[in-house]
C-alpha positions in Angstrom: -3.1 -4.4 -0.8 -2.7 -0.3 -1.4 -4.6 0.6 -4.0 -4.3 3.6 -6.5 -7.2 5.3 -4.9 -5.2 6.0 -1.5 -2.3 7.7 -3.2 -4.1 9.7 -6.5 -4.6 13.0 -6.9 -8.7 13.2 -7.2 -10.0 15.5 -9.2 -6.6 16.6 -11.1 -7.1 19.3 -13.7 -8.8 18.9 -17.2 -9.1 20.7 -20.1 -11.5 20.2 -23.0 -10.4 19.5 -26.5 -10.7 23.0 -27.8 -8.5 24.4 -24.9 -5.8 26.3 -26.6 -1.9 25.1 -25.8 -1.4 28.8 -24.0 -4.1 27.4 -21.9 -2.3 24.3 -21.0 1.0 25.5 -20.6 -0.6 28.2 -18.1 -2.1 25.6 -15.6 0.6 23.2 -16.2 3.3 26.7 -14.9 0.9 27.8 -12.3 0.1 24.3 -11.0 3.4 22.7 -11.5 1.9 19.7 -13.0 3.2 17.9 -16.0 -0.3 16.2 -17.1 -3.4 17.1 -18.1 -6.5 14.8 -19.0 -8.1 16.4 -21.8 -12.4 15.7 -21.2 -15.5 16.0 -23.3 -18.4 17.8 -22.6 -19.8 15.2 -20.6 -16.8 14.8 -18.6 -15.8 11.7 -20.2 -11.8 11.1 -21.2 -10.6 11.7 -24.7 -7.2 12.2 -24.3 -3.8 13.6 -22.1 -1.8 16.5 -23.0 1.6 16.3 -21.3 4.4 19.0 -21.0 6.5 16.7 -23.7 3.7 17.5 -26.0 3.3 21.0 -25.5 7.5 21.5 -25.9 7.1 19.2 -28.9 4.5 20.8 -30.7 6.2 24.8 -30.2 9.0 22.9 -32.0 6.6 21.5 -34.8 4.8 23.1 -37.7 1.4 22.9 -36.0 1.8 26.4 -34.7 1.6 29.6 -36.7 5.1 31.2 -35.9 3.9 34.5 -36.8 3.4 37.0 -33.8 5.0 37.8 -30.3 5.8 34.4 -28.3 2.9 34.3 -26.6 0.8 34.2 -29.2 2.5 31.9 -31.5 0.2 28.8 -30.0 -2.9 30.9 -28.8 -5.4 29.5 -31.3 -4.1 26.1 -31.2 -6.5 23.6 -29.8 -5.0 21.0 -27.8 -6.6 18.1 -29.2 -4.4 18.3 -32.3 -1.2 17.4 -29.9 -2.6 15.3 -27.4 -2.1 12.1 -26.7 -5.1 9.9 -28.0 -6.3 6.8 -26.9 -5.1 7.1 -23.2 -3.9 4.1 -21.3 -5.6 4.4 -17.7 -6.1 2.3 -14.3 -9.0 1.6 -12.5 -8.8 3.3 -8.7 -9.1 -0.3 -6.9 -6.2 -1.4 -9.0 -3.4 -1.9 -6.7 -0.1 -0.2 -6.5 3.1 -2.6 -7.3 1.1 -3.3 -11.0 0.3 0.4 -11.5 4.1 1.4 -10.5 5.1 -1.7 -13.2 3.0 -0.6 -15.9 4.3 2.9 -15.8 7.8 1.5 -15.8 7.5 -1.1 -18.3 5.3 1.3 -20.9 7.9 4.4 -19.2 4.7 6.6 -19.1 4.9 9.4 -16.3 1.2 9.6 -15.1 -2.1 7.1 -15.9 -5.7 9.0 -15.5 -7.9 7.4 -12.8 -11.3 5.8 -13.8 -14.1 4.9 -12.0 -16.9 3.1 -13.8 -15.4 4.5 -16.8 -15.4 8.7 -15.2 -12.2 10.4 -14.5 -11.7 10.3 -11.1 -8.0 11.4 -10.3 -4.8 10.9 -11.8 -1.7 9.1 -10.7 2.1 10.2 -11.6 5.6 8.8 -11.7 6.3 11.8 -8.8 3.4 9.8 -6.5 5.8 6.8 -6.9 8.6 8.7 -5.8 7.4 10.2 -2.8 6.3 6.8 -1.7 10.1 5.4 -1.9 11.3 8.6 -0.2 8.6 7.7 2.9 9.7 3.9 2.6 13.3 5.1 3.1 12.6 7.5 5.5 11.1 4.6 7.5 13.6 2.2 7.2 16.3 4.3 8.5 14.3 5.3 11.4 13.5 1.9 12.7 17.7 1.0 11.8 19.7 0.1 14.6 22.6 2.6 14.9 26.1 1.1 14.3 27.6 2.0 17.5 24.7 0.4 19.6 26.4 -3.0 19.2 30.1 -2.2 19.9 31.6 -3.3 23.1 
Protein backbone atom coordinates (compact mmCIF):
# COMPACT_ATOMS: atom_id res chain seq x y z
CA UNK A 1 0.00 0.00 0.00
CA UNK A 2 1.45 3.84 -0.83
CA UNK A 3 1.23 5.78 1.84
CA UNK A 4 0.81 9.65 2.23
CA UNK A 5 4.37 9.93 3.52
CA UNK A 6 5.92 8.86 -0.01
CA UNK A 7 4.15 11.47 -1.97
CA UNK A 8 3.86 14.79 0.79
CA UNK A 9 5.58 17.63 0.75
CA UNK A 10 7.61 17.54 4.25
CA UNK A 11 8.10 20.41 5.90
CA UNK A 12 5.63 22.69 3.76
CA UNK A 13 5.51 26.31 4.86
CA UNK A 14 3.80 27.71 8.13
CA UNK A 15 2.95 30.74 9.46
CA UNK A 16 1.98 31.54 13.09
CA UNK A 17 -1.40 33.00 14.08
CA UNK A 18 -0.31 36.65 14.20
CA UNK A 19 1.25 36.45 10.60
CA UNK A 20 -0.36 39.27 8.81
CA UNK A 21 -2.54 38.29 5.34
CA UNK A 22 0.36 40.45 3.31
CA UNK A 23 2.51 37.82 4.82
CA UNK A 24 0.56 34.92 3.50
CA UNK A 25 -0.27 36.14 0.23
CA UNK A 26 3.59 36.86 -0.16
CA UNK A 27 4.77 33.13 0.29
CA UNK A 28 1.74 31.82 -1.12
CA UNK A 29 2.97 34.36 -4.75
CA UNK A 30 6.57 33.61 -4.26
CA UNK A 31 6.08 29.83 -3.50
CA UNK A 32 3.13 29.17 -5.75
CA UNK A 33 1.41 27.28 -3.15
CA UNK A 34 -2.28 27.54 -2.29
CA UNK A 35 -1.99 26.35 1.50
CA UNK A 36 -0.55 27.28 4.42
CA UNK A 37 -0.69 25.47 7.99
CA UNK A 38 -0.94 28.13 10.42
CA UNK A 39 1.32 26.73 13.84
CA UNK A 40 1.66 27.78 17.44
CA UNK A 41 4.60 28.59 19.15
CA UNK A 42 5.46 25.19 19.83
CA UNK A 43 5.00 24.10 16.47
CA UNK A 44 1.76 22.56 17.02
CA UNK A 45 -1.31 23.00 14.26
CA UNK A 46 -3.94 25.52 14.92
CA UNK A 47 -5.26 26.14 11.70
CA UNK A 48 -4.87 26.44 7.52
CA UNK A 49 -5.03 29.61 5.66
CA UNK A 50 -5.75 28.94 2.01
CA UNK A 51 -5.71 31.35 -1.04
CA UNK A 52 -9.80 31.09 -1.06
CA UNK A 53 -9.42 32.70 2.32
CA UNK A 54 -7.11 35.30 1.64
CA UNK A 55 -9.37 36.40 -1.78
CA UNK A 56 -12.41 36.03 0.58
CA UNK A 57 -11.43 38.11 3.28
CA UNK A 58 -9.91 41.26 0.80
CA UNK A 59 -13.58 41.01 -0.28
CA UNK A 60 -14.93 41.15 3.51
CA UNK A 61 -15.16 43.80 6.10
CA UNK A 62 -12.28 42.32 8.08
CA UNK A 63 -9.84 44.56 6.38
CA UNK A 64 -9.46 48.30 6.92
CA UNK A 65 -9.93 49.60 3.30
CA UNK A 66 -8.20 52.67 4.05
CA UNK A 67 -4.65 53.14 2.40
CA UNK A 68 -2.75 52.05 -0.86
CA UNK A 69 -3.48 48.26 -1.78
CA UNK A 70 -0.84 46.94 -0.16
CA UNK A 71 -1.59 47.98 2.92
CA UNK A 72 -5.26 47.50 3.12
CA UNK A 73 -4.59 43.85 4.88
CA UNK A 74 -1.09 44.65 6.51
CA UNK A 75 -2.12 44.52 10.16
CA UNK A 76 -4.50 41.79 9.67
CA UNK A 77 -3.54 38.66 11.55
CA UNK A 78 -4.29 35.60 9.83
CA UNK A 79 -5.96 33.75 12.48
CA UNK A 80 -9.05 35.87 12.09
CA UNK A 81 -9.65 34.15 8.41
CA UNK A 82 -8.23 30.89 8.84
CA UNK A 83 -9.68 27.89 8.65
CA UNK A 84 -10.07 26.42 12.30
CA UNK A 85 -10.32 23.13 13.40
CA UNK A 86 -8.25 21.51 10.48
CA UNK A 87 -9.11 18.14 9.14
CA UNK A 88 -5.58 16.23 8.72
CA UNK A 89 -4.17 12.54 7.88
CA UNK A 90 -1.74 10.73 9.63
CA UNK A 91 1.65 10.07 7.17
CA UNK A 92 1.16 6.10 7.28
CA UNK A 93 -2.38 6.60 6.14
CA UNK A 94 -2.57 5.28 2.73
CA UNK A 95 -3.27 6.99 -0.55
CA UNK A 96 -6.72 5.79 -2.29
CA UNK A 97 -8.57 6.96 1.36
CA UNK A 98 -6.59 10.18 1.55
CA UNK A 99 -7.39 10.90 -2.35
CA UNK A 100 -11.35 9.92 -1.24
CA UNK A 101 -11.55 12.04 1.65
CA UNK A 102 -10.33 15.06 -0.18
CA UNK A 103 -12.90 14.33 -2.92
CA UNK A 104 -15.77 13.45 -0.85
CA UNK A 105 -15.14 16.60 1.75
CA UNK A 106 -13.76 18.56 -1.85
CA UNK A 107 -10.95 20.00 0.32
CA UNK A 108 -7.63 20.85 -1.82
CA UNK A 109 -4.85 19.91 0.62
CA UNK A 110 -4.87 17.94 4.34
CA UNK A 111 -1.70 18.85 6.74
CA UNK A 112 0.43 15.80 7.64
CA UNK A 113 0.73 14.67 11.32
CA UNK A 114 3.01 12.59 12.96
CA UNK A 115 2.33 11.75 16.60
CA UNK A 116 0.20 14.68 16.48
CA UNK A 117 3.44 17.33 14.86
CA UNK A 118 3.06 18.71 11.43
CA UNK A 119 5.02 16.88 9.37
CA UNK A 120 4.20 17.83 5.63
CA UNK A 121 1.26 18.58 3.72
CA UNK A 122 -0.57 16.81 0.95
CA UNK A 123 -2.56 18.64 -2.03
CA UNK A 124 -5.24 17.99 -4.58
CA UNK A 125 -2.10 18.96 -7.20
CA UNK A 126 -0.09 15.72 -5.56
CA UNK A 127 -3.11 13.72 -6.77
CA UNK A 128 -2.92 15.01 -10.03
CA UNK A 129 0.51 14.53 -10.85
CA UNK A 130 0.19 10.95 -9.76
CA UNK A 131 -2.73 10.36 -12.59
CA UNK A 132 -0.51 12.21 -15.12
CA UNK A 133 2.50 9.53 -14.17
CA UNK A 134 -0.23 6.55 -14.19
CA UNK A 135 -1.20 7.71 -17.68
CA UNK A 136 2.03 8.31 -18.84
CA UNK A 137 2.73 4.72 -17.93
CA UNK A 138 0.01 3.10 -19.38
CA UNK A 139 0.49 4.48 -22.79
CA UNK A 140 4.08 3.55 -22.75
CA UNK A 141 3.57 -0.14 -22.00
CA UNK A 142 0.33 0.13 -24.84
CA UNK A 143 0.63 -1.90 -27.77
CA UNK A 144 0.62 0.31 -30.92
CA UNK A 145 -2.39 -0.16 -33.21
CA UNK A 146 -0.59 -1.03 -36.30
CA UNK A 147 1.61 -3.76 -34.58
CA UNK A 148 -1.29 -6.24 -35.07
CA UNK A 149 -2.44 -5.49 -38.68
CA UNK A 150 -1.60 -7.93 -41.36
Amino acid sequence: MFTVAEIMTREPYSLGPDDSLASARQMMTEHHIRHIPVVSGDGGLIGLVSQRDILAAEDSTVLNKEGGPDSRDRYVAISSVMTTPVQTVEEHAGLRGTAMHLQKHKLGCLPVLNKGRLVGIITDSDFVTIAVNLMEQLESTEPEEDEFSD
